[in-house]
MARBA-922243 format. One line per field, with one value per residue: residue in one letter; x negated, y, z of N, C-alpha, C in turn; residue number from 0. Coordinates in steps of 0.1 Angstrom, whole numbers, plus 2048, in hexadecimal, padded with zeros to 3 digits. Last residue first. Layout:
MARBA-922243
res [a / ...]
n.x [X / ...]
n.y [Y / ...]
n.z [Z / ...]
ca.x [X / ...]
ca.y [Y / ...]
ca.z [Z / ...]
c.x [X / ...]
c.y [Y / ...]
c.z [Z / ...]
n [NUM / ...]
This chain:
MARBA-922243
res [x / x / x / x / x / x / x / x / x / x / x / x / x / x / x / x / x / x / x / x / x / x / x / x / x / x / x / x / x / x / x / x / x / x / x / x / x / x / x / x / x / x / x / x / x / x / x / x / x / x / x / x / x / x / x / x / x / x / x / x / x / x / x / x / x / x / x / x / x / x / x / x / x / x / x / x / x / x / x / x / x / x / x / x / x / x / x / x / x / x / x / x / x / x / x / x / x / x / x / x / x / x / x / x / x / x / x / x / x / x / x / x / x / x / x / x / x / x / x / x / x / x / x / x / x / x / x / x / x / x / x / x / x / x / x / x / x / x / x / x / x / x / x / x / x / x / x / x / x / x / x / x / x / x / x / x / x / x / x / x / x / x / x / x / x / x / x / x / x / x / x / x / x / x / x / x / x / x / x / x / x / x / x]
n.x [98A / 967 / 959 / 93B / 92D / 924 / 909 / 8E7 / 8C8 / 8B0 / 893 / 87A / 85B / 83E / 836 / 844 / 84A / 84A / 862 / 882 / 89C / 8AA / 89D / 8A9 / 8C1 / 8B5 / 8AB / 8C2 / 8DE / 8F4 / 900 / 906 / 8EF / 8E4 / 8C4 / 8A9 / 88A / 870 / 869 / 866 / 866 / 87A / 88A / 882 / 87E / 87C / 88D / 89A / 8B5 / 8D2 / 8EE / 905 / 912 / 912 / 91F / 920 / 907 / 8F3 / 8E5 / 8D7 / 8D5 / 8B2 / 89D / 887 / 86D / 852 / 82E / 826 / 837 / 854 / 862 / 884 / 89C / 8BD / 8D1 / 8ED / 903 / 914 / 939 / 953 / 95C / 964 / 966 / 95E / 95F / 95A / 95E / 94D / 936 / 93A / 92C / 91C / 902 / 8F0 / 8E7 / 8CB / 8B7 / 8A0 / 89C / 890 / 889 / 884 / 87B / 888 / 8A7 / 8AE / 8A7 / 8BC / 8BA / 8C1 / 8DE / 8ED / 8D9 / 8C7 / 8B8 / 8CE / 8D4 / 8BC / 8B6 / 8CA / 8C5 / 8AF / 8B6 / 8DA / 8F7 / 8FC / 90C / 8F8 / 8F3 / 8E6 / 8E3 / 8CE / 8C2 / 8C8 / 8E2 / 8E8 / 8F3 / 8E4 / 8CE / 8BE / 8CA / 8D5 / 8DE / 902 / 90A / 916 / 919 / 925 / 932 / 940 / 956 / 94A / 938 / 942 / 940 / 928 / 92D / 941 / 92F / 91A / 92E / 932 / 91B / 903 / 908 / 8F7 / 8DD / 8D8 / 8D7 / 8C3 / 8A3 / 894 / 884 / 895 / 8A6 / 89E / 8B7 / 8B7 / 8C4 / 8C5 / 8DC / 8E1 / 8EF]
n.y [CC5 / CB3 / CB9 / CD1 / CF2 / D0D / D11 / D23 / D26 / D33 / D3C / D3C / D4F / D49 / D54 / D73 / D8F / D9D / D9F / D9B / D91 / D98 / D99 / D7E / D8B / D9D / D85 / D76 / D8B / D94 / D80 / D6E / D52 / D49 / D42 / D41 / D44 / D39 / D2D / D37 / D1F / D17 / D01 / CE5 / CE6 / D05 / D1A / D31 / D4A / D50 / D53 / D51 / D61 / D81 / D9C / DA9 / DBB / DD1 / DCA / DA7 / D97 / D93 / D8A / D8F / D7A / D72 / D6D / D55 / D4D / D3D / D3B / D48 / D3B / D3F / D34 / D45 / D51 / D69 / D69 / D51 / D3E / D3E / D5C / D6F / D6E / D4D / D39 / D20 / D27 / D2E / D44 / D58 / D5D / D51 / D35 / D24 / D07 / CEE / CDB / CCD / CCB / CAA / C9D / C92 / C7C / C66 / C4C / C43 / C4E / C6A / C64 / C61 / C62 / C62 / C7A / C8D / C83 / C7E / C91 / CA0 / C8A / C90 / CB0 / CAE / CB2 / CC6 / CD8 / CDD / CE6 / CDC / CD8 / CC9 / CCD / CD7 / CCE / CDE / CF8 / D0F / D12 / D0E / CFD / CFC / CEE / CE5 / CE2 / CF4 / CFD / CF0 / CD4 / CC9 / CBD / CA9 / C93 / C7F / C89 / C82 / C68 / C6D / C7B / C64 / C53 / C65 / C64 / C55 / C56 / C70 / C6A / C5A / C6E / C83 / C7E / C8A / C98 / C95 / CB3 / CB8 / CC0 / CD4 / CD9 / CEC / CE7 / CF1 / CE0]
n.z [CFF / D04 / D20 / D1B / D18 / D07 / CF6 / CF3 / CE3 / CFD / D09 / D1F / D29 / D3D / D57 / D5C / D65 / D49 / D46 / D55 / D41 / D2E / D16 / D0F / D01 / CEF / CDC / CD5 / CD4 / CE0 / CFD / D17 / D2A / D47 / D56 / D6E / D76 / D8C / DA5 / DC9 / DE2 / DF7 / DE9 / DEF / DD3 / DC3 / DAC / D94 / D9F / D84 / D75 / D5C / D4D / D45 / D3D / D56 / D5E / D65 / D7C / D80 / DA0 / DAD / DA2 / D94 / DA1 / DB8 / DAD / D9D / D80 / D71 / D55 / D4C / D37 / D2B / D12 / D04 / CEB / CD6 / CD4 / CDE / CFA / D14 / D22 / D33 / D4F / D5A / D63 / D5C / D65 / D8D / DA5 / DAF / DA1 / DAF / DB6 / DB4 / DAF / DAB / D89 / D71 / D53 / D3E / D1E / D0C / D09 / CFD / D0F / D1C / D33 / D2A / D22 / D41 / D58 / D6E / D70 / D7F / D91 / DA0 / DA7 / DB8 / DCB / DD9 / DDC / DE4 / DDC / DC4 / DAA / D8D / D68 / D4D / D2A / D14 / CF3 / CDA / CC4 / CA0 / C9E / C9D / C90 / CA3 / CBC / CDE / CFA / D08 / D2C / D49 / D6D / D7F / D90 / D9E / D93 / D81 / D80 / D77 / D58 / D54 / D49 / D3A / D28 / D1E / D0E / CFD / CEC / CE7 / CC8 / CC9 / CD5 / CC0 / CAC / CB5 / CBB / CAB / CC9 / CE7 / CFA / D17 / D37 / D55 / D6D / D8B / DA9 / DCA / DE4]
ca.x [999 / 974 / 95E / 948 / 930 / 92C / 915 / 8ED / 8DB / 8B9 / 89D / 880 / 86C / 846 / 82D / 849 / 845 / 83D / 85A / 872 / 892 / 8B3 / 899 / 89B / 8C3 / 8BF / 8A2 / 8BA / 8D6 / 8F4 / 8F8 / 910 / 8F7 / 8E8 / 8CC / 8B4 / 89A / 875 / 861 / 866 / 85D / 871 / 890 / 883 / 889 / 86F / 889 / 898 / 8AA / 8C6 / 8E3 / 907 / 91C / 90A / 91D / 928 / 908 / 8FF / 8ED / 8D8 / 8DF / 8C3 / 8A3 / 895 / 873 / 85D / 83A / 824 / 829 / 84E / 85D / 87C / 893 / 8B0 / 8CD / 8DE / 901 / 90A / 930 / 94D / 958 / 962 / 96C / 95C / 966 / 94F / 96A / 95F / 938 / 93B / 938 / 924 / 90F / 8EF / 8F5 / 8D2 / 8BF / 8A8 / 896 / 89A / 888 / 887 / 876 / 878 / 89F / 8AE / 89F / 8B9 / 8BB / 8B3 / 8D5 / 8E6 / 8E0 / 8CE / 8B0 / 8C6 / 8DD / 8C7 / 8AE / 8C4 / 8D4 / 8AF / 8AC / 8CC / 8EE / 8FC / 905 / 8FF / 8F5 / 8F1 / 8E1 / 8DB / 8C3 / 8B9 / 8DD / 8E0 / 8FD / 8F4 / 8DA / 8C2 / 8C2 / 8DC / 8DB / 8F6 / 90B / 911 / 918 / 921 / 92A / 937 / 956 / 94E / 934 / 941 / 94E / 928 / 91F / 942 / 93A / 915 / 925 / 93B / 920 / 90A / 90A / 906 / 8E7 / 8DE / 8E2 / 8D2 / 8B0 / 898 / 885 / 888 / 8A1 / 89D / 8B0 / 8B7 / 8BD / 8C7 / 8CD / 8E5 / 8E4]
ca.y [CC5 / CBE / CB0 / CC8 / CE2 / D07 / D12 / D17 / D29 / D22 / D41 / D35 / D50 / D45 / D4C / D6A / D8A / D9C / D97 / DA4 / D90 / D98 / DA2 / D7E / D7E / DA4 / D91 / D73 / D82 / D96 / D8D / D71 / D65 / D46 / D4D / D3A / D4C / D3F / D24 / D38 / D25 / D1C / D0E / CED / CDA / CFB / D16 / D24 / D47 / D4E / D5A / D48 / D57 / D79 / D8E / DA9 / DAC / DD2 / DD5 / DB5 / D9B / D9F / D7F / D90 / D89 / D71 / D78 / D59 / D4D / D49 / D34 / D4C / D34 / D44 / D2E / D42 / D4B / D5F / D6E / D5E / D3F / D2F / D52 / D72 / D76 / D5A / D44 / D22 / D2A / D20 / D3E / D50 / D67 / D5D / D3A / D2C / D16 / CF3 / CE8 / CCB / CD0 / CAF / CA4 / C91 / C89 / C6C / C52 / C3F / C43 / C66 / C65 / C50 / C6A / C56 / C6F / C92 / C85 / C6D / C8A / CA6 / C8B / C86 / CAD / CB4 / CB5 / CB9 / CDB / CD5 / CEA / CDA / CDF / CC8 / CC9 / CCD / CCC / CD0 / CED / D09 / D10 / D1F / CFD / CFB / CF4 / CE4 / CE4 / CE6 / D01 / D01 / CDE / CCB / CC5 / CB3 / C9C / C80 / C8B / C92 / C6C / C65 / C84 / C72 / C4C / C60 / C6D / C53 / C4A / C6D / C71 / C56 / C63 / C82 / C73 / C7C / C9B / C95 / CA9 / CBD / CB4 / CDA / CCF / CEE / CE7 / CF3 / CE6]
ca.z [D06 / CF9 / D18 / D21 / D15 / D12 / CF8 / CF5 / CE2 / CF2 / CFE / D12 / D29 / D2F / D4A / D5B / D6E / D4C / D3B / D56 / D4B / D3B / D1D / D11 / D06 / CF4 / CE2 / CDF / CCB / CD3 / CF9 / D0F / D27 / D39 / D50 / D61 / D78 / D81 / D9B / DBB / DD9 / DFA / DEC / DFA / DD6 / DC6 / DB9 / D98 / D9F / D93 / D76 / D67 / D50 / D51 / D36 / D4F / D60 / D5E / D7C / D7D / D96 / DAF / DAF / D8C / D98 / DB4 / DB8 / DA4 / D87 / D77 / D5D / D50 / D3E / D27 / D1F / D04 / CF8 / CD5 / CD8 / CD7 / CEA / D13 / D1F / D26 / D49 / D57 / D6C / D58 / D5B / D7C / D9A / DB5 / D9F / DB3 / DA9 / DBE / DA9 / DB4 / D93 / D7B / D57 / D46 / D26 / D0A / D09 / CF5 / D08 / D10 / D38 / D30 / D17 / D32 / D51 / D6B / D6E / D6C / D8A / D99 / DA1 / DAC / DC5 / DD1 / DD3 / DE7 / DEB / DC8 / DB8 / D93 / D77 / D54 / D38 / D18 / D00 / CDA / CCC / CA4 / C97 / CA6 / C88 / C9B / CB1 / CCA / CF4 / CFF / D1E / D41 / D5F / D80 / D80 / DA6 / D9E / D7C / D86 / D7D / D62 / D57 / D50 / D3F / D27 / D23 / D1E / D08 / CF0 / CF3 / CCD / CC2 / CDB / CC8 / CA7 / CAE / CC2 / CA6 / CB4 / CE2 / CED / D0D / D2E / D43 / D64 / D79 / DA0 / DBB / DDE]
c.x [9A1 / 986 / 96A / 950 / 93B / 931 / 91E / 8FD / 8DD / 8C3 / 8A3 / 88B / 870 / 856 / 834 / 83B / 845 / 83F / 84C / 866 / 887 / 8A6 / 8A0 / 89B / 8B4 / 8BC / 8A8 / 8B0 / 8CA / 8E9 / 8F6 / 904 / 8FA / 8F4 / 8D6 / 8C1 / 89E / 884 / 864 / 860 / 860 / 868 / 886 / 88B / 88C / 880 / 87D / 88C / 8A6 / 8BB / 8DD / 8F2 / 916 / 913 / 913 / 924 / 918 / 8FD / 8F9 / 8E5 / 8DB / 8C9 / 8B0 / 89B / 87F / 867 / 847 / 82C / 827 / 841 / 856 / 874 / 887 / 8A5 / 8BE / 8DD / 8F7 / 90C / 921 / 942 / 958 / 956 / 961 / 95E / 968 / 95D / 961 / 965 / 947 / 93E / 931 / 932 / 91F / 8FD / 8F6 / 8DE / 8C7 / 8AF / 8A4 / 893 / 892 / 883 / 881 / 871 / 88D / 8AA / 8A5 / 8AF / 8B6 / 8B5 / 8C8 / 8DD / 8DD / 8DA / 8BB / 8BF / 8DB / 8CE / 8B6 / 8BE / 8D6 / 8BB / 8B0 / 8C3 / 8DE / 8F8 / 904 / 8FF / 8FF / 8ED / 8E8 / 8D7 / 8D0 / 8B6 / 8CD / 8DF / 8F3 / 8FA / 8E7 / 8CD / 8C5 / 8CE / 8D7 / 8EC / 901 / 914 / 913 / 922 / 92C / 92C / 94A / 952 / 93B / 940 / 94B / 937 / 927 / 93A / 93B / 923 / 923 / 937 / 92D / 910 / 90E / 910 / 8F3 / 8E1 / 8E1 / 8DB / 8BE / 8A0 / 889 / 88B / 895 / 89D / 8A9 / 8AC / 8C3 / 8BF / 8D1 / 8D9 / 8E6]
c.y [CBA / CBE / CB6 / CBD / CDF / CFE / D0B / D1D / D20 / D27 / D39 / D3C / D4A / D49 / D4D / D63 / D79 / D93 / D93 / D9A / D95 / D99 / DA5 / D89 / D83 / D9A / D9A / D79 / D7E / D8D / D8C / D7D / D63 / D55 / D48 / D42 / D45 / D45 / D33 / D33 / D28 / D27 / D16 / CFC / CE1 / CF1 / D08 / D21 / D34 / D46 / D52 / D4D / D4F / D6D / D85 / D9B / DA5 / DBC / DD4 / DBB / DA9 / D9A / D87 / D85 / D85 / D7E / D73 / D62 / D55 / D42 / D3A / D43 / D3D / D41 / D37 / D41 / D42 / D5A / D62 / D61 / D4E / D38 / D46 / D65 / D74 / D60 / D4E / D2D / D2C / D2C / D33 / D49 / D5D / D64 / D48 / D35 / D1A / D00 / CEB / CD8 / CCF / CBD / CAA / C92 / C85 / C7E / C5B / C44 / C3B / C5C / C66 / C56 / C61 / C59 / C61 / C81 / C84 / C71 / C7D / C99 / C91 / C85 / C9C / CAD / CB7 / CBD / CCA / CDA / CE5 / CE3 / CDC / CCE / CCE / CCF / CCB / CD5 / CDD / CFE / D12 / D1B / D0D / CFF / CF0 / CED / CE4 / CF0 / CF7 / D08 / CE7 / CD4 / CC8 / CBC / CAC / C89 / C88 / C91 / C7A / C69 / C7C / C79 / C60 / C5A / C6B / C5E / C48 / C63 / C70 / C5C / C5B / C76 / C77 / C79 / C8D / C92 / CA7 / CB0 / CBE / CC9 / CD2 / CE1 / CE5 / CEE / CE6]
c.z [CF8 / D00 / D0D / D17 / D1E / D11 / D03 / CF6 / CEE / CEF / CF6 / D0E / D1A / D2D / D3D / D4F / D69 / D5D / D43 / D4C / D4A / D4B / D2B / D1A / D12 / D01 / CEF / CE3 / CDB / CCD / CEA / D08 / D1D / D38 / D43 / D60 / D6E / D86 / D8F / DB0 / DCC / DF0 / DF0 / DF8 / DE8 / DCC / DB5 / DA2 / D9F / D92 / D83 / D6D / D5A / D51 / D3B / D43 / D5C / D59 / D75 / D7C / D90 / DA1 / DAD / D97 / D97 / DAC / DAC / DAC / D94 / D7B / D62 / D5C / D40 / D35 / D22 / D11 / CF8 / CE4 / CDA / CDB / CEC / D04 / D1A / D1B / D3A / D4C / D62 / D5D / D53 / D74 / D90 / DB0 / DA9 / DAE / DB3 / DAF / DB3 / DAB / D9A / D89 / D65 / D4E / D31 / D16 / D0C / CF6 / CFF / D09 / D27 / D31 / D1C / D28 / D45 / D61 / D6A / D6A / D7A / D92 / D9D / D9F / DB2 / DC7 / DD0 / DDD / DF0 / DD6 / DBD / DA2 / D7D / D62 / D42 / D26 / D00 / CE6 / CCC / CB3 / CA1 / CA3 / C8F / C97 / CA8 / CC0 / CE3 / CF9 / D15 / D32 / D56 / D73 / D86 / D9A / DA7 / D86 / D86 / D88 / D73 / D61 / D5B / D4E / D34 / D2D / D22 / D11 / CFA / CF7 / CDE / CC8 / CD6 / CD4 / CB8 / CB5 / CC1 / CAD / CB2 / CCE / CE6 / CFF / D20 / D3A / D56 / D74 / D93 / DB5 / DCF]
n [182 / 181 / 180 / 179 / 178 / 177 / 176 / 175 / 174 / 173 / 172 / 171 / 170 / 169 / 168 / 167 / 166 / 165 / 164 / 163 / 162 / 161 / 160 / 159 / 158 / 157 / 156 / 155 / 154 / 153 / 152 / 151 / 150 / 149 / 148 / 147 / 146 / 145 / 144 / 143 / 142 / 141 / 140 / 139 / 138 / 137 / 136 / 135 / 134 / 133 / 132 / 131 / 130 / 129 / 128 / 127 / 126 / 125 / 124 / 123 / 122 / 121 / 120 / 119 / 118 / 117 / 116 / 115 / 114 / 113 / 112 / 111 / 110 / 109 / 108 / 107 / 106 / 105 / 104 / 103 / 102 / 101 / 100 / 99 / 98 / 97 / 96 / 95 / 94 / 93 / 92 / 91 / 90 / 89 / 88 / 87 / 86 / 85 / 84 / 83 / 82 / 81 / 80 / 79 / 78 / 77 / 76 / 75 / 74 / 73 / 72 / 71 / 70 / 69 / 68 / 67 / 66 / 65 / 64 / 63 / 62 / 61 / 60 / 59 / 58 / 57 / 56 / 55 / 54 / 53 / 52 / 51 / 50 / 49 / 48 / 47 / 46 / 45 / 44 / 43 / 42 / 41 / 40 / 39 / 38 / 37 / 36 / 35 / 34 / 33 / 32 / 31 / 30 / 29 / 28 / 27 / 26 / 25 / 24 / 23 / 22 / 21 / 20 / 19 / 18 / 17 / 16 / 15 / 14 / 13 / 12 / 11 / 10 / 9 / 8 / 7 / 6 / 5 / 4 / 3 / 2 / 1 / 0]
């Protein structure tokens, strides 16, 4: 079963996110044949973290839940907030095969939190900068929650309009860039 845990930083925890940045790296190796997609999301600047993403397949909801919940920087308090939601990898790939390499170009996590009838379930048409697209789920798979999206696109309005505006409460919009352990 695939699932998106998107941690979010809580204001002030820098320096000890700094501090567990190898416990974290450590953390994730574990899980490295089993990623989809990881990494940070970036501040305008790009430069300051203010979460961390991951896509994992594991076997099922409790698995989901020990992964993101025993994770040293939640274990230390340095995120605020958890998002953990079932996902379906509609483009049938890791972020490491996406055509458009590792660098260039902006890159954004973009979070459609849905309401009601389920939207944007098909791969769009022209899907070419799609590094990693699908729907987020209920733990059964049963009940559309939204869509997560990370894309290659010129800015984050471009980013945003991947998804129907109107079937969705809220659609977020993070730089983010493609994590891991440095080579």
């Amino acid at each position: 079963m695939e699932f998106l845990c998107y941690h979010r930083d809580r204001p002030g925890s820098m320096a000890l996110r700094d501090e567990l940045l190898e416990e974290h790296w450590s953390y994730m190796d574990r899980y490295a044949t089993k990623m989809i997609a990881r990494g940070p999301t970036l501040a305008g600047d790009g430069d300051a973290p203010t979460g961390s993403l991951h896509i994992v397949d594991v076997p099922d909801p409790a698995a989901a839940r020990a992964f993101a919940f025993d994770e040293p920087n939640y274990q230390a308090g340095v995120y605020r907030d958890v998002l953990l939601r079932r996902w379906r990898n509609t483009l049938g790939r890791a972020m490491w095969d996406f055509p458009g390499g590792r660098t260039g170009g902006n890159r954004y996590l973009v979070l459609g939190l849905g309401t009601g009838q389920a939207a944007d379930l098909a791969v769009p048409s022209d899907s070419h900068e799609l590094i990693a697209y699908g729907p987020l789920l209920s733990d059964s798979g049963a009940a559309w929650l939204g869509t997560a999206v990370l894309v290659r696109a010129p800015d984050p309005d471009t980013a945003r309009a991947i998804l129907t505006a109107d079937c969705y409460a809220d659609i977020e919009v993070h730089n983010w860039q493609f994590g891991g352990r440095p080579s």
